[in-house]
C-alpha positions as CSV (number, residue, x, y, z in Angstrom):
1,X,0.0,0.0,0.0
2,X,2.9,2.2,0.4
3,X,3.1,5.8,-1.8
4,X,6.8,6.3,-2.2
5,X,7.5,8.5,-5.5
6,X,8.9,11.7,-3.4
7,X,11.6,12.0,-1.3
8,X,11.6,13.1,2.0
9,X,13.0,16.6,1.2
10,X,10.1,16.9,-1.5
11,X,7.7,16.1,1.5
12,X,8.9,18.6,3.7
13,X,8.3,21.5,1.4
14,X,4.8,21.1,3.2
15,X,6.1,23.1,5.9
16,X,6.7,25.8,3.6
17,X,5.3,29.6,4.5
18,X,2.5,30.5,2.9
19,X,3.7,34.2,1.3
20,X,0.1,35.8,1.4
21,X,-1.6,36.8,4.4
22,X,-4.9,36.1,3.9
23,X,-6.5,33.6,0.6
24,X,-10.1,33.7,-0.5
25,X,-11.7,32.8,-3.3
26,X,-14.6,30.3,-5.0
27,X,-12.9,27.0,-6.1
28,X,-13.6,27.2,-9.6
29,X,-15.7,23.8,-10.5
30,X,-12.9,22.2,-12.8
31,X,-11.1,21.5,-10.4
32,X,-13.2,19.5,-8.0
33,X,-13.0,16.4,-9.3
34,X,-15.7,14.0,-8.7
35,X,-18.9,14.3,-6.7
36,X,-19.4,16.8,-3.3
37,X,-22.7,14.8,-1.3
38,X,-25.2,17.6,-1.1
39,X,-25.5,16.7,2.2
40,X,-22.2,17.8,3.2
41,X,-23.1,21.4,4.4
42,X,-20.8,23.6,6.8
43,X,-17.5,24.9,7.3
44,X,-14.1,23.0,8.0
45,X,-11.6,25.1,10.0
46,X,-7.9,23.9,10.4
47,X,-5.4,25.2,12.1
48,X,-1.2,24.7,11.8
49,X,1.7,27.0,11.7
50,X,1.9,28.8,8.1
51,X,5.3,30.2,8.0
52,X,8.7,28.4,8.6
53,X,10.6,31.6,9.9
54,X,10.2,35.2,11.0
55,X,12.0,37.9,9.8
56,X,15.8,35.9,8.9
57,X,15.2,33.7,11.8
58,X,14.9,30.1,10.7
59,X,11.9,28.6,12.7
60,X,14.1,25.7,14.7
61,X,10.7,23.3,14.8
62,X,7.3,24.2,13.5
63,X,5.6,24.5,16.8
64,X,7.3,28.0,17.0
65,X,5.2,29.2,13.6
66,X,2.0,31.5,13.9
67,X,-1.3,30.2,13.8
68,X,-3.1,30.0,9.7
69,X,-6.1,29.2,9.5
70,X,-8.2,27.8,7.1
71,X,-11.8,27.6,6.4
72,X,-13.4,25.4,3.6
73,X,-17.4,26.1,3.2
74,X,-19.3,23.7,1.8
75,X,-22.9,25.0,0.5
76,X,-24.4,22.1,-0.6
77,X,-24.3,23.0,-4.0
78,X,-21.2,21.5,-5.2
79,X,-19.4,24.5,-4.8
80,X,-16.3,25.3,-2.3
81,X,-15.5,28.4,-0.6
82,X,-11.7,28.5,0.5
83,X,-10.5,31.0,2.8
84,X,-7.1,31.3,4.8
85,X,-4.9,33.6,7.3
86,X,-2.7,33.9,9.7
87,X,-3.9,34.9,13.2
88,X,-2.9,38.5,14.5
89,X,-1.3,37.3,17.8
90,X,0.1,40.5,19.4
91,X,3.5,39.1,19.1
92,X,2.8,38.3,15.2
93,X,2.0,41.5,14.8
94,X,5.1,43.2,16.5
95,X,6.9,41.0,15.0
96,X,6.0,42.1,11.5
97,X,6.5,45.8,12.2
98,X,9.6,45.3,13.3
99,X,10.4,43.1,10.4
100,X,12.2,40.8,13.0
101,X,11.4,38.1,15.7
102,X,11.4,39.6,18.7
103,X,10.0,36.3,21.0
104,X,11.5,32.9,21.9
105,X,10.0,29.8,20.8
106,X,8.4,27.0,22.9
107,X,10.5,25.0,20.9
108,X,14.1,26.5,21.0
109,X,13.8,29.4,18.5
110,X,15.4,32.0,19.7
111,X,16.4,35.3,18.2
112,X,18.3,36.4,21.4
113,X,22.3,35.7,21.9
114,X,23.5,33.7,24.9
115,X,24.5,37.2,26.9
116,X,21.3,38.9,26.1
117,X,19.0,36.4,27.9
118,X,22.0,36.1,30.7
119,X,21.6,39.9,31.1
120,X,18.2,39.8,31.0
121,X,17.5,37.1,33.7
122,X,19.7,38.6,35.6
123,X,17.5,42.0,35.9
124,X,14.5,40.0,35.7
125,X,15.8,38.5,39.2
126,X,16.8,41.8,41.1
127,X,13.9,43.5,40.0
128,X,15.2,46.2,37.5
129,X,12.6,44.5,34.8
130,X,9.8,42.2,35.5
131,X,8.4,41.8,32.3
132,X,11.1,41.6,29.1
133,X,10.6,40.5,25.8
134,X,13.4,38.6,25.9
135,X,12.1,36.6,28.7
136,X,8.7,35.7,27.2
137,X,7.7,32.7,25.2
138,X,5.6,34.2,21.7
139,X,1.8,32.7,21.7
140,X,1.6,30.9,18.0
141,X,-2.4,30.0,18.3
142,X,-1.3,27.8,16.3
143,X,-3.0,24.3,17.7
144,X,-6.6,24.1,17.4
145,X,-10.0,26.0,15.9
146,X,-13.0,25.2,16.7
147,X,-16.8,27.3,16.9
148,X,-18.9,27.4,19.9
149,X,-22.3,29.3,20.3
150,X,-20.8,32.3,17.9
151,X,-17.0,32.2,18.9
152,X,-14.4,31.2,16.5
153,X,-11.3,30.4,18.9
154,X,-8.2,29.5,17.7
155,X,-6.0,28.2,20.7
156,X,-2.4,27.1,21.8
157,X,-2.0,25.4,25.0
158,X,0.5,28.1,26.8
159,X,-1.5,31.6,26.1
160,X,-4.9,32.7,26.0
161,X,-6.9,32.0,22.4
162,X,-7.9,34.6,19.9
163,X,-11.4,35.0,19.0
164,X,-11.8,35.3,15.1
165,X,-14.3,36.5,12.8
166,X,-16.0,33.3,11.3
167,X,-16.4,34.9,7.7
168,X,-13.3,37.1,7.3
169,X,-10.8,35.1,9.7
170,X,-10.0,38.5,11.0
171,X,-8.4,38.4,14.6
172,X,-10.9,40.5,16.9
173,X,-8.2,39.9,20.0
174,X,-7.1,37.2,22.7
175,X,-10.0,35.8,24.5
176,X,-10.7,35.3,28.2
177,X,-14.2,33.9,27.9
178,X,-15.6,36.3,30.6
179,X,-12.5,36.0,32.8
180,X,-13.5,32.5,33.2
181,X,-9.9,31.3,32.8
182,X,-8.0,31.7,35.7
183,X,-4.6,30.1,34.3
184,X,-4.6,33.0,31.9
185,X,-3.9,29.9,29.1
186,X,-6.5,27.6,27.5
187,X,-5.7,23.7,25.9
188,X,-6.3,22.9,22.0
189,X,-8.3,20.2,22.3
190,X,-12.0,20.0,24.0
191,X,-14.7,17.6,24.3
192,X,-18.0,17.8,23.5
193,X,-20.6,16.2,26.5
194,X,-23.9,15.0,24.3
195,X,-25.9,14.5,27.4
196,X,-26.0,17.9,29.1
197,X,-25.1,19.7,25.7
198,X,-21.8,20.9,27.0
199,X,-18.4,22.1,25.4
200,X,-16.0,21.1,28.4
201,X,-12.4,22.8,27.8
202,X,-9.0,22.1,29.6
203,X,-6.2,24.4,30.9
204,X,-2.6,23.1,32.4
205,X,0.3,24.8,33.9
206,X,3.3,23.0,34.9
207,X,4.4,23.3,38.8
208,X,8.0,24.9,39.3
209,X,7.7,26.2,43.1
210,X,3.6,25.3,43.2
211,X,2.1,22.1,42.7
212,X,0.9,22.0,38.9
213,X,-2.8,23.3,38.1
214,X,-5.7,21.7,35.8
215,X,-8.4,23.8,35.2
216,X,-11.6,22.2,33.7
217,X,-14.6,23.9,32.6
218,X,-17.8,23.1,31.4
219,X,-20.0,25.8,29.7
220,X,-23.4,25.5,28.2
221,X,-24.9,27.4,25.5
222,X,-24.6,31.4,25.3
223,X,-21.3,30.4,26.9
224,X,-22.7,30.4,30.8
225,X,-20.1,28.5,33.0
226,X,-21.9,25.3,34.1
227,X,-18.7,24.2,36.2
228,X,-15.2,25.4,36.7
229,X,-12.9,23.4,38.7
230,X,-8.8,23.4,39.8
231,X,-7.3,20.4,40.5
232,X,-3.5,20.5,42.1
233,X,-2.3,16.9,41.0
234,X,1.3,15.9,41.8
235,X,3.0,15.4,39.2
236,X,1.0,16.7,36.1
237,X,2.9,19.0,34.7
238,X,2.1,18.6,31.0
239,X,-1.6,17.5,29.9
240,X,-2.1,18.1,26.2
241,X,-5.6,16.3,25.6
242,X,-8.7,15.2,27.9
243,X,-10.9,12.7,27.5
244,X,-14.4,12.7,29.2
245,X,-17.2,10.2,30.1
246,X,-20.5,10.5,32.2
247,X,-18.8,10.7,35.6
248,X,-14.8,11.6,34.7
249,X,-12.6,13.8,33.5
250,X,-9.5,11.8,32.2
251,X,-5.9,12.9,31.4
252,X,-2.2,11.8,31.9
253,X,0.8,12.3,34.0
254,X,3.3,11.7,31.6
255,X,7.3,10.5,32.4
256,X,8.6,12.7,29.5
257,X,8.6,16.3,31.2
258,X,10.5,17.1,33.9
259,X,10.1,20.5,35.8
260,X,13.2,21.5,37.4
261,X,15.0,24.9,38.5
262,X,17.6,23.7,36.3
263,X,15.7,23.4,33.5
264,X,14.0,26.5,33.9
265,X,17.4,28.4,33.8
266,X,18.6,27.0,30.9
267,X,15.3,27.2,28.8
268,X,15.7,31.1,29.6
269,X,19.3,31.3,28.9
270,X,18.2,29.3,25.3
271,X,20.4,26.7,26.3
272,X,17.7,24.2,25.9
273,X,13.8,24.5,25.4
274,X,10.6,22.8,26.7
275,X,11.0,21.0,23.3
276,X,14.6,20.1,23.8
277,X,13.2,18.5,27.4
278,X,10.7,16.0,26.4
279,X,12.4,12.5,26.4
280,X,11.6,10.0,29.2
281,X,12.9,10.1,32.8
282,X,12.9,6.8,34.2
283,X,12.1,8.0,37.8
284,X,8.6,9.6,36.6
285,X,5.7,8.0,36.8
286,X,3.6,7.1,33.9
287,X,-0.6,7.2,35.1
288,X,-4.0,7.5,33.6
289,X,-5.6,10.4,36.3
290,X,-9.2,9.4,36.5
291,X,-11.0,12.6,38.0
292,X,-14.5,13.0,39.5
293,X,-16.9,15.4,37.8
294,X,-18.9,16.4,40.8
295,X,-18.7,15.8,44.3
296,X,-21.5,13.2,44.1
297,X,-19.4,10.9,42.0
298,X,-16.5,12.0,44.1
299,X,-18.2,10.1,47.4
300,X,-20.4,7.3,45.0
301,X,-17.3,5.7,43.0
302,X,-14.3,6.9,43.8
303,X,-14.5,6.6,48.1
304,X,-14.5,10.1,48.6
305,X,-11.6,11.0,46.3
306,X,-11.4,13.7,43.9
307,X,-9.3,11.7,41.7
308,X,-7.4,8.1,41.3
309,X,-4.2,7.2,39.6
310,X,-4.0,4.2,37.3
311,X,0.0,3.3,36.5
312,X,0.3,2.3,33.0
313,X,1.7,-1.0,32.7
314,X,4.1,0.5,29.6
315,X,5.4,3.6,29.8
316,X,4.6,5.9,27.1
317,X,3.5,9.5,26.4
318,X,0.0,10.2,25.3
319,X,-0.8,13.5,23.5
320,X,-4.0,12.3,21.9
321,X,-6.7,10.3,23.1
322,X,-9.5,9.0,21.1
323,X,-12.6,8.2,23.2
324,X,-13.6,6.5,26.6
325,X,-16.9,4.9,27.9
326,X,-17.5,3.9,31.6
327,X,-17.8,-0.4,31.8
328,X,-21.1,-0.6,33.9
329,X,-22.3,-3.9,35.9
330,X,-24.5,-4.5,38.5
331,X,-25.7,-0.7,38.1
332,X,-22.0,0.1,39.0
333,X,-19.3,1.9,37.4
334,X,-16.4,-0.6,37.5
335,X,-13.9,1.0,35.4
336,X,-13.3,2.6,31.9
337,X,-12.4,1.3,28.4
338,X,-10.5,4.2,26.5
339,X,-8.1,4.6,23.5
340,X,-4.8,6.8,22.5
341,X,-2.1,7.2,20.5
342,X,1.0,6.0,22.4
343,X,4.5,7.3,21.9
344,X,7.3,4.6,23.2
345,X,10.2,5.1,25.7
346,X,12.2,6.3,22.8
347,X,10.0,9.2,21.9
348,X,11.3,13.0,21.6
349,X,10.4,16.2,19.7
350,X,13.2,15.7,17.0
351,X,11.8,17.1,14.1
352,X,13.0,14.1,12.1
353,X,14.6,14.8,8.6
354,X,12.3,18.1,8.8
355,X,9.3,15.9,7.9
356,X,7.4,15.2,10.8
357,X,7.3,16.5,14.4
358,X,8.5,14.0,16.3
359,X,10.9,11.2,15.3
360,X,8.3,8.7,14.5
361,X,10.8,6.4,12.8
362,X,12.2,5.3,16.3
363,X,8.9,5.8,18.0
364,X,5.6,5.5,16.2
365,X,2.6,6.5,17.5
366,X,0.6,3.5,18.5
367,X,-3.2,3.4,18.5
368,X,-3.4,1.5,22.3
369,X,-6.4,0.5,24.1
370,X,-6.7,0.8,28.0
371,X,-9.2,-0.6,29.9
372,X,-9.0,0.1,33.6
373,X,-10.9,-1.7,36.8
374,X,-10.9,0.5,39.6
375,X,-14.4,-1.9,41.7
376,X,-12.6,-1.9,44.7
377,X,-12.0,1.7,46.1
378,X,-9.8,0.5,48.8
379,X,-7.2,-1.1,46.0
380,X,-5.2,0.9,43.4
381,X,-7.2,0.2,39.6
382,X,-5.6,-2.3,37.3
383,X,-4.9,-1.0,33.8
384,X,-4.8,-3.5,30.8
385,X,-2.6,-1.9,28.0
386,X,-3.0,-3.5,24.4
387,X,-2.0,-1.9,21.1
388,X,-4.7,-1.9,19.0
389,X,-3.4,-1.3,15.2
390,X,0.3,-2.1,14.3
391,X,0.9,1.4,11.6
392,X,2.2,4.4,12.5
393,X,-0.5,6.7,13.3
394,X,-1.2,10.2,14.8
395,X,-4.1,12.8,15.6
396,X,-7.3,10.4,16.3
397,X,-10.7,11.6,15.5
398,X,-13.8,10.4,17.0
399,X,-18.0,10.9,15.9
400,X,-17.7,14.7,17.8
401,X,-21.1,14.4,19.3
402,X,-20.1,11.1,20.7
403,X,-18.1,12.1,22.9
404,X,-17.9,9.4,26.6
405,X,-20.5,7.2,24.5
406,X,-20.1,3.9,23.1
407,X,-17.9,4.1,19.7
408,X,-16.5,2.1,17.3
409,X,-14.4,3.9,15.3
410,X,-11.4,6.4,15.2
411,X,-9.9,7.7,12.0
412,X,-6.4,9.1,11.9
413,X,-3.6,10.3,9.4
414,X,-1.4,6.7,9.3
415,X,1.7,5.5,7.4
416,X,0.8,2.6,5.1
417,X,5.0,2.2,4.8
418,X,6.2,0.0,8.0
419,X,9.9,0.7,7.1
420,X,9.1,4.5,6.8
421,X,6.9,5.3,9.6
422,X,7.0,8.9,9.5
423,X,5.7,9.2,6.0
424,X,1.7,9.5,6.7
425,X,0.2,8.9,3.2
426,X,-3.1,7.5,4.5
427,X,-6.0,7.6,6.3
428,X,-6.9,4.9,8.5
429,X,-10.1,3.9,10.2
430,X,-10.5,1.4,12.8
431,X,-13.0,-0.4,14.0
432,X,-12.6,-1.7,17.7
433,X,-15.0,-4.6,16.8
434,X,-12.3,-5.9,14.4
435,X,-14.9,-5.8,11.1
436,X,-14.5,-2.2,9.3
437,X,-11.0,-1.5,9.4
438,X,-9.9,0.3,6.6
439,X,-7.1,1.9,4.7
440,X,-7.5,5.0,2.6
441,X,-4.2,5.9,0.3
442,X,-3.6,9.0,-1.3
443,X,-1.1,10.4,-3.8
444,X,1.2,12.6,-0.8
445,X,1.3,13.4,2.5
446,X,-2.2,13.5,4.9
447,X,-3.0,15.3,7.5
448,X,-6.0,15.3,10.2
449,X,-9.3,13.4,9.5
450,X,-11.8,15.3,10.4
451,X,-15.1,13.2,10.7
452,X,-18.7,14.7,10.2
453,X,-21.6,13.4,10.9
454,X,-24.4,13.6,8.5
455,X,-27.0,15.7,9.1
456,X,-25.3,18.4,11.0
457,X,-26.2,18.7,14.6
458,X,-27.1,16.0,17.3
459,X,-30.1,16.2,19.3
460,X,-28.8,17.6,22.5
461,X,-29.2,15.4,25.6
462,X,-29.8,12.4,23.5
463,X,-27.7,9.6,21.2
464,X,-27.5,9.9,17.7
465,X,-29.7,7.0,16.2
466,X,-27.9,7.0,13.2
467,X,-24.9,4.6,12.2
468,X,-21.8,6.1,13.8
469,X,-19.8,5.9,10.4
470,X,-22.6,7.5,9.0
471,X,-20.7,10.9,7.7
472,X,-18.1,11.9,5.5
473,X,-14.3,12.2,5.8
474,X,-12.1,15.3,5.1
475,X,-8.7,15.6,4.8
476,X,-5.6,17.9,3.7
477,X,-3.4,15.9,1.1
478,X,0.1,17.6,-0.1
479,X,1.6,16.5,-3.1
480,X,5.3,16.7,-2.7
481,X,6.3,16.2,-6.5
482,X,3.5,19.4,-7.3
483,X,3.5,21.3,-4.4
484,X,-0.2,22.1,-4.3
485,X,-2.6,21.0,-1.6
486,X,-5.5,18.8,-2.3
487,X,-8.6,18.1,0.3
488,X,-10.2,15.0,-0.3
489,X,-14.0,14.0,0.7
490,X,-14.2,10.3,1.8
491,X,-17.6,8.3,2.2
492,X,-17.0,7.9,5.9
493,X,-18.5,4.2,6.1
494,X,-16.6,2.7,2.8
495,X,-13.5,5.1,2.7
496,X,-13.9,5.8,-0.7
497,X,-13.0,8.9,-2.1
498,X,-16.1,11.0,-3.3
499,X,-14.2,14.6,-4.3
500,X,-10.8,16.2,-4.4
501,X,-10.7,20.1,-4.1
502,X,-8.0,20.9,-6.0
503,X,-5.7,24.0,-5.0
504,X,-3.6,25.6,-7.8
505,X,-1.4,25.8,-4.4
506,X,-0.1,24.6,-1.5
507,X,-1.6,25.0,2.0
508,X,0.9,24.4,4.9
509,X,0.7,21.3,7.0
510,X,-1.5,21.5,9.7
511,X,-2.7,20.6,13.4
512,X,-6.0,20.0,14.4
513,X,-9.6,21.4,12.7
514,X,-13.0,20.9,13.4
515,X,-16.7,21.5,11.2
516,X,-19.5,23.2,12.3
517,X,-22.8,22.9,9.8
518,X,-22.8,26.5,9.8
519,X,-21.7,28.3,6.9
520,X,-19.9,32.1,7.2
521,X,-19.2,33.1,3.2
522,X,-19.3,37.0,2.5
523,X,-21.4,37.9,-0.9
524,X,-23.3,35.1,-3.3
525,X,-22.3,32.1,-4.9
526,X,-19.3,31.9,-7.3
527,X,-20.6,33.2,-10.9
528,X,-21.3,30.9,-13.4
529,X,-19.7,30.0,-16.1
530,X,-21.4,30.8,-19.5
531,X,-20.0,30.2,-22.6
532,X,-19.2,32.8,-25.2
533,X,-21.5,32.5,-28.6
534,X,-18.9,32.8,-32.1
């Protein structure tokens, strides 16, 4: 199955800038080949970084790169409305006046020499100057876009989001949502609870001299906070993803981060980063953190306890979970059957051969299943750790409205090529029951799967009583030996291809996106075409 005609320096022109700041325009009908269901009606937003340096400072890794976004409506008509741009993060914008990069990277990009940052610590400690651009980390909002109740956010795990204009893109500024987060930084990734109707976000920050904070908050429509909780958890300092079922809140303490004083000093002195840092330390402890929602379930499952640890049989790191559901017997919640994608002992944030963003070829990403037993309150839970899939696979993506429920199915960007695990040329679904796993190949390099459900919204507060695969696929395909971008439509249940869009360009790799069946397109349709009498 595996796509091999580019090399590996023709793939990583994906991670090329994209020179304009903002693109919109109709598709023009040539060039989406095949057939668009008419049922597929909404917008697609992605987000990834869009540039691969600022000013004439080579971007180190592409975590450091601003935030593009891109928005593909879908009318229902067979027409395609493409729209991208960069987000106006304060720092972008400085940064562009000045013609220069002003602020360090998250991942070791740093404009600053060795005896600037000295100097500056150094003042920064005695008081002469608190706050220094030299000192602070640039927000990329680079991670994740998604729409709830009338707010576009576009969001990177160490800063506050932007809010964006849905139709234009533009940046209206960073977001707070009503002071509501108290880290002052919001997480990428979400879930969606279909039983109270619920968008349920997650904030982390590391503990240096502090234990480390989770914030987890649950707001209901018109954005009214339904619950906001802080939990101090020893040893969490690094939480990427959440999951979320009926009665928990689920996330990781991971053995690849390390807080130290030490490591502080020489992230400031760009002597190392928080990128450079991730590897595994033996001496951490690797855990599932299974947290109570309310009190109630606090006192009813758990014995009282806010939370339980689960060690992980294998130690890995987990950025990306795919779902849970709660096992049930007797009327009892027993314990929890949940997926990820696990990164082995060998893991780090090399940016391997510029391709990828971590070096997958010496430690794939692993779909894994977990199921955990946690019956007996007065006995630490028992974790049963099986890897699910054998390819190389990131980014898992779930029905969205299925969020803690019973599923079947997680799609994700996958190599087909087991000696060249960091090429993902594919899209794979699978099917916990064994029966619809699937392979889809394209032409280059995948990205994301984004799965939507046909028909648009679920009824809120109950189960979708339609098949689960029942939706379509989308996902960004780069083709290397062209550099233009394609984004294919997949029949979500068969993974057939229904349509390419076709770009006469290329779009930069990206993160994470999600749809909304809402459709934000200035002006009419695209004009037809009519052909000239002679």
């Amino acid at each position: 199955m595996a796509h091999s005609n580019f090399s590996t320096d023709q793939a990583a022109a994906g991670w090329k800038t994209q020179i304009r700041e903002q693109l919109t325009y109709w598709v023009p009908e040539v060039d989406i080949k095949g057939k668009l269901p008419k049922d597929l009606v909404g917008t697609f937003f992605r987000n990834g970084p869009g540039n691969e340096s600022v000013g004439d400072v080579k971007l180190t890794h592409p975590i450091d790169g601003d935030g593009l976004i891109v928005a593909l409506s879908f009318p229902g008509d067979g027409n395609v409305h493409f729209n991208s741009r960069f987000v106006q993060s304060r720092h972008r914008v400085e940064e562009q006046a000045a013609r220069k990069m002003i602020y360090r990277g998250q991942m070791g990009t740093d404009p600053n020499s060795l005896r600037a940052n000295f100097a500056a610590l150094i003042k920064n400690k005695i008081g002469w100057e608190k706050s220094s651009t030299v000192l602070t980390f640039r927000n990329p909002s680079n991670t994740n876009v998604y729409m709830w109740e009338g707010k576009v956010l576009s969001a990177h795990e160490t800063s506050l989001p932007h809010c964006l204009d849905p139709t234009t893109l533009e940046t209206i500024g960073e977001e707070d949502l009503s002071r509501s987060l108290h880290l002052k930084v919001l997480g990428a990734h979400f879930r969606y609870d279909p039983l109270l109707d619920r968008l349920v976000t997650m904030s982390a920050k590391a503990g240096l001299n502090r234990l480390p904070s989770l914030q987890i908050n649950e707001y209901g429509r018109q954005w009214v906070v339904k619950s906001l909780q802080t939990f101090n958890i020893p040893g969490l300092n690094y939480a990427h993803d959440l999951l979320l079922s009926k009665h928990f809140y689920i996330v990781q303490i991971t053995p690849f981060v390390n807080v130290s004083s030490m490591d502080a000093y020489k992230f400031f002195l760009g002597l190392s980063s928080p990128g450079d840092a991730m590897r595994y330390y033996d001496h951490l402890p690797c855990r599932l953190v299974i947290i109570a929602r309310t009190p109630q379930v606090a006192d009813q499952i758990l014995g009282g306890r806010q939370w339980i640890e689960a060690d992980i049989p294998e130690p890995c790191h987990i950025y990306h979970f795919g779902n849970a559901q709660e096992i049930v017997e007797s009327d009892r919640v027993v314990g929890l059957d949940l997926t990820a994608v696990c990164l082995g002992k060998k893991f780090t944030m090399e940016f391997e051969n510029k391709l990828w963003l971590s070096n997958a070829s010496k430690a794939p990403g692993l779909l894994t299943g977990f199921k955990v037993r946690f019956e007996n309150a007065a006995e630490a839970p028992l974790v049963y750790q099986t890897v699910l899939h054998p390819a190389s696979v990131e980014f898992p993506a779930v029905h969205p409205y299925r969020h803690g429920l019973n599923t079947r199915y997680t799609y994700m960007m996958a190599s087909s090529d087991a000696k060249r695990p960091h090429y993902f040329t594919a899209v794979l679904k699978h099917d916990l029951h064994g029966k619809g796993t699937k392979f889809w190949q394209s032409e280059g390099v995948t990205g994301e799967p984004c799965f939507i459900p046909r028909g648009g919204y679920a009824v809120a507060g109950q189960e979708d009583p339609r098949a689960e695969d029942d939706g379509f696929v989308v996902v960004q395909v780069f083709h290397p030996r062209k550099r233009t971008t394609d984004f294919a439509v997949l029949d979500a249940q068969t993974m057939e291809l229904l349509a390419t869009i076709g770009l006469k360009h290329h779009v930069p790799f990206g993160f994470h996106g999600t749809f909304t069946p809402e459709l934000f397109v200035q002006g009419s349709a695209p004009p037809r075409l009519i052909k000239a009498k002679i």
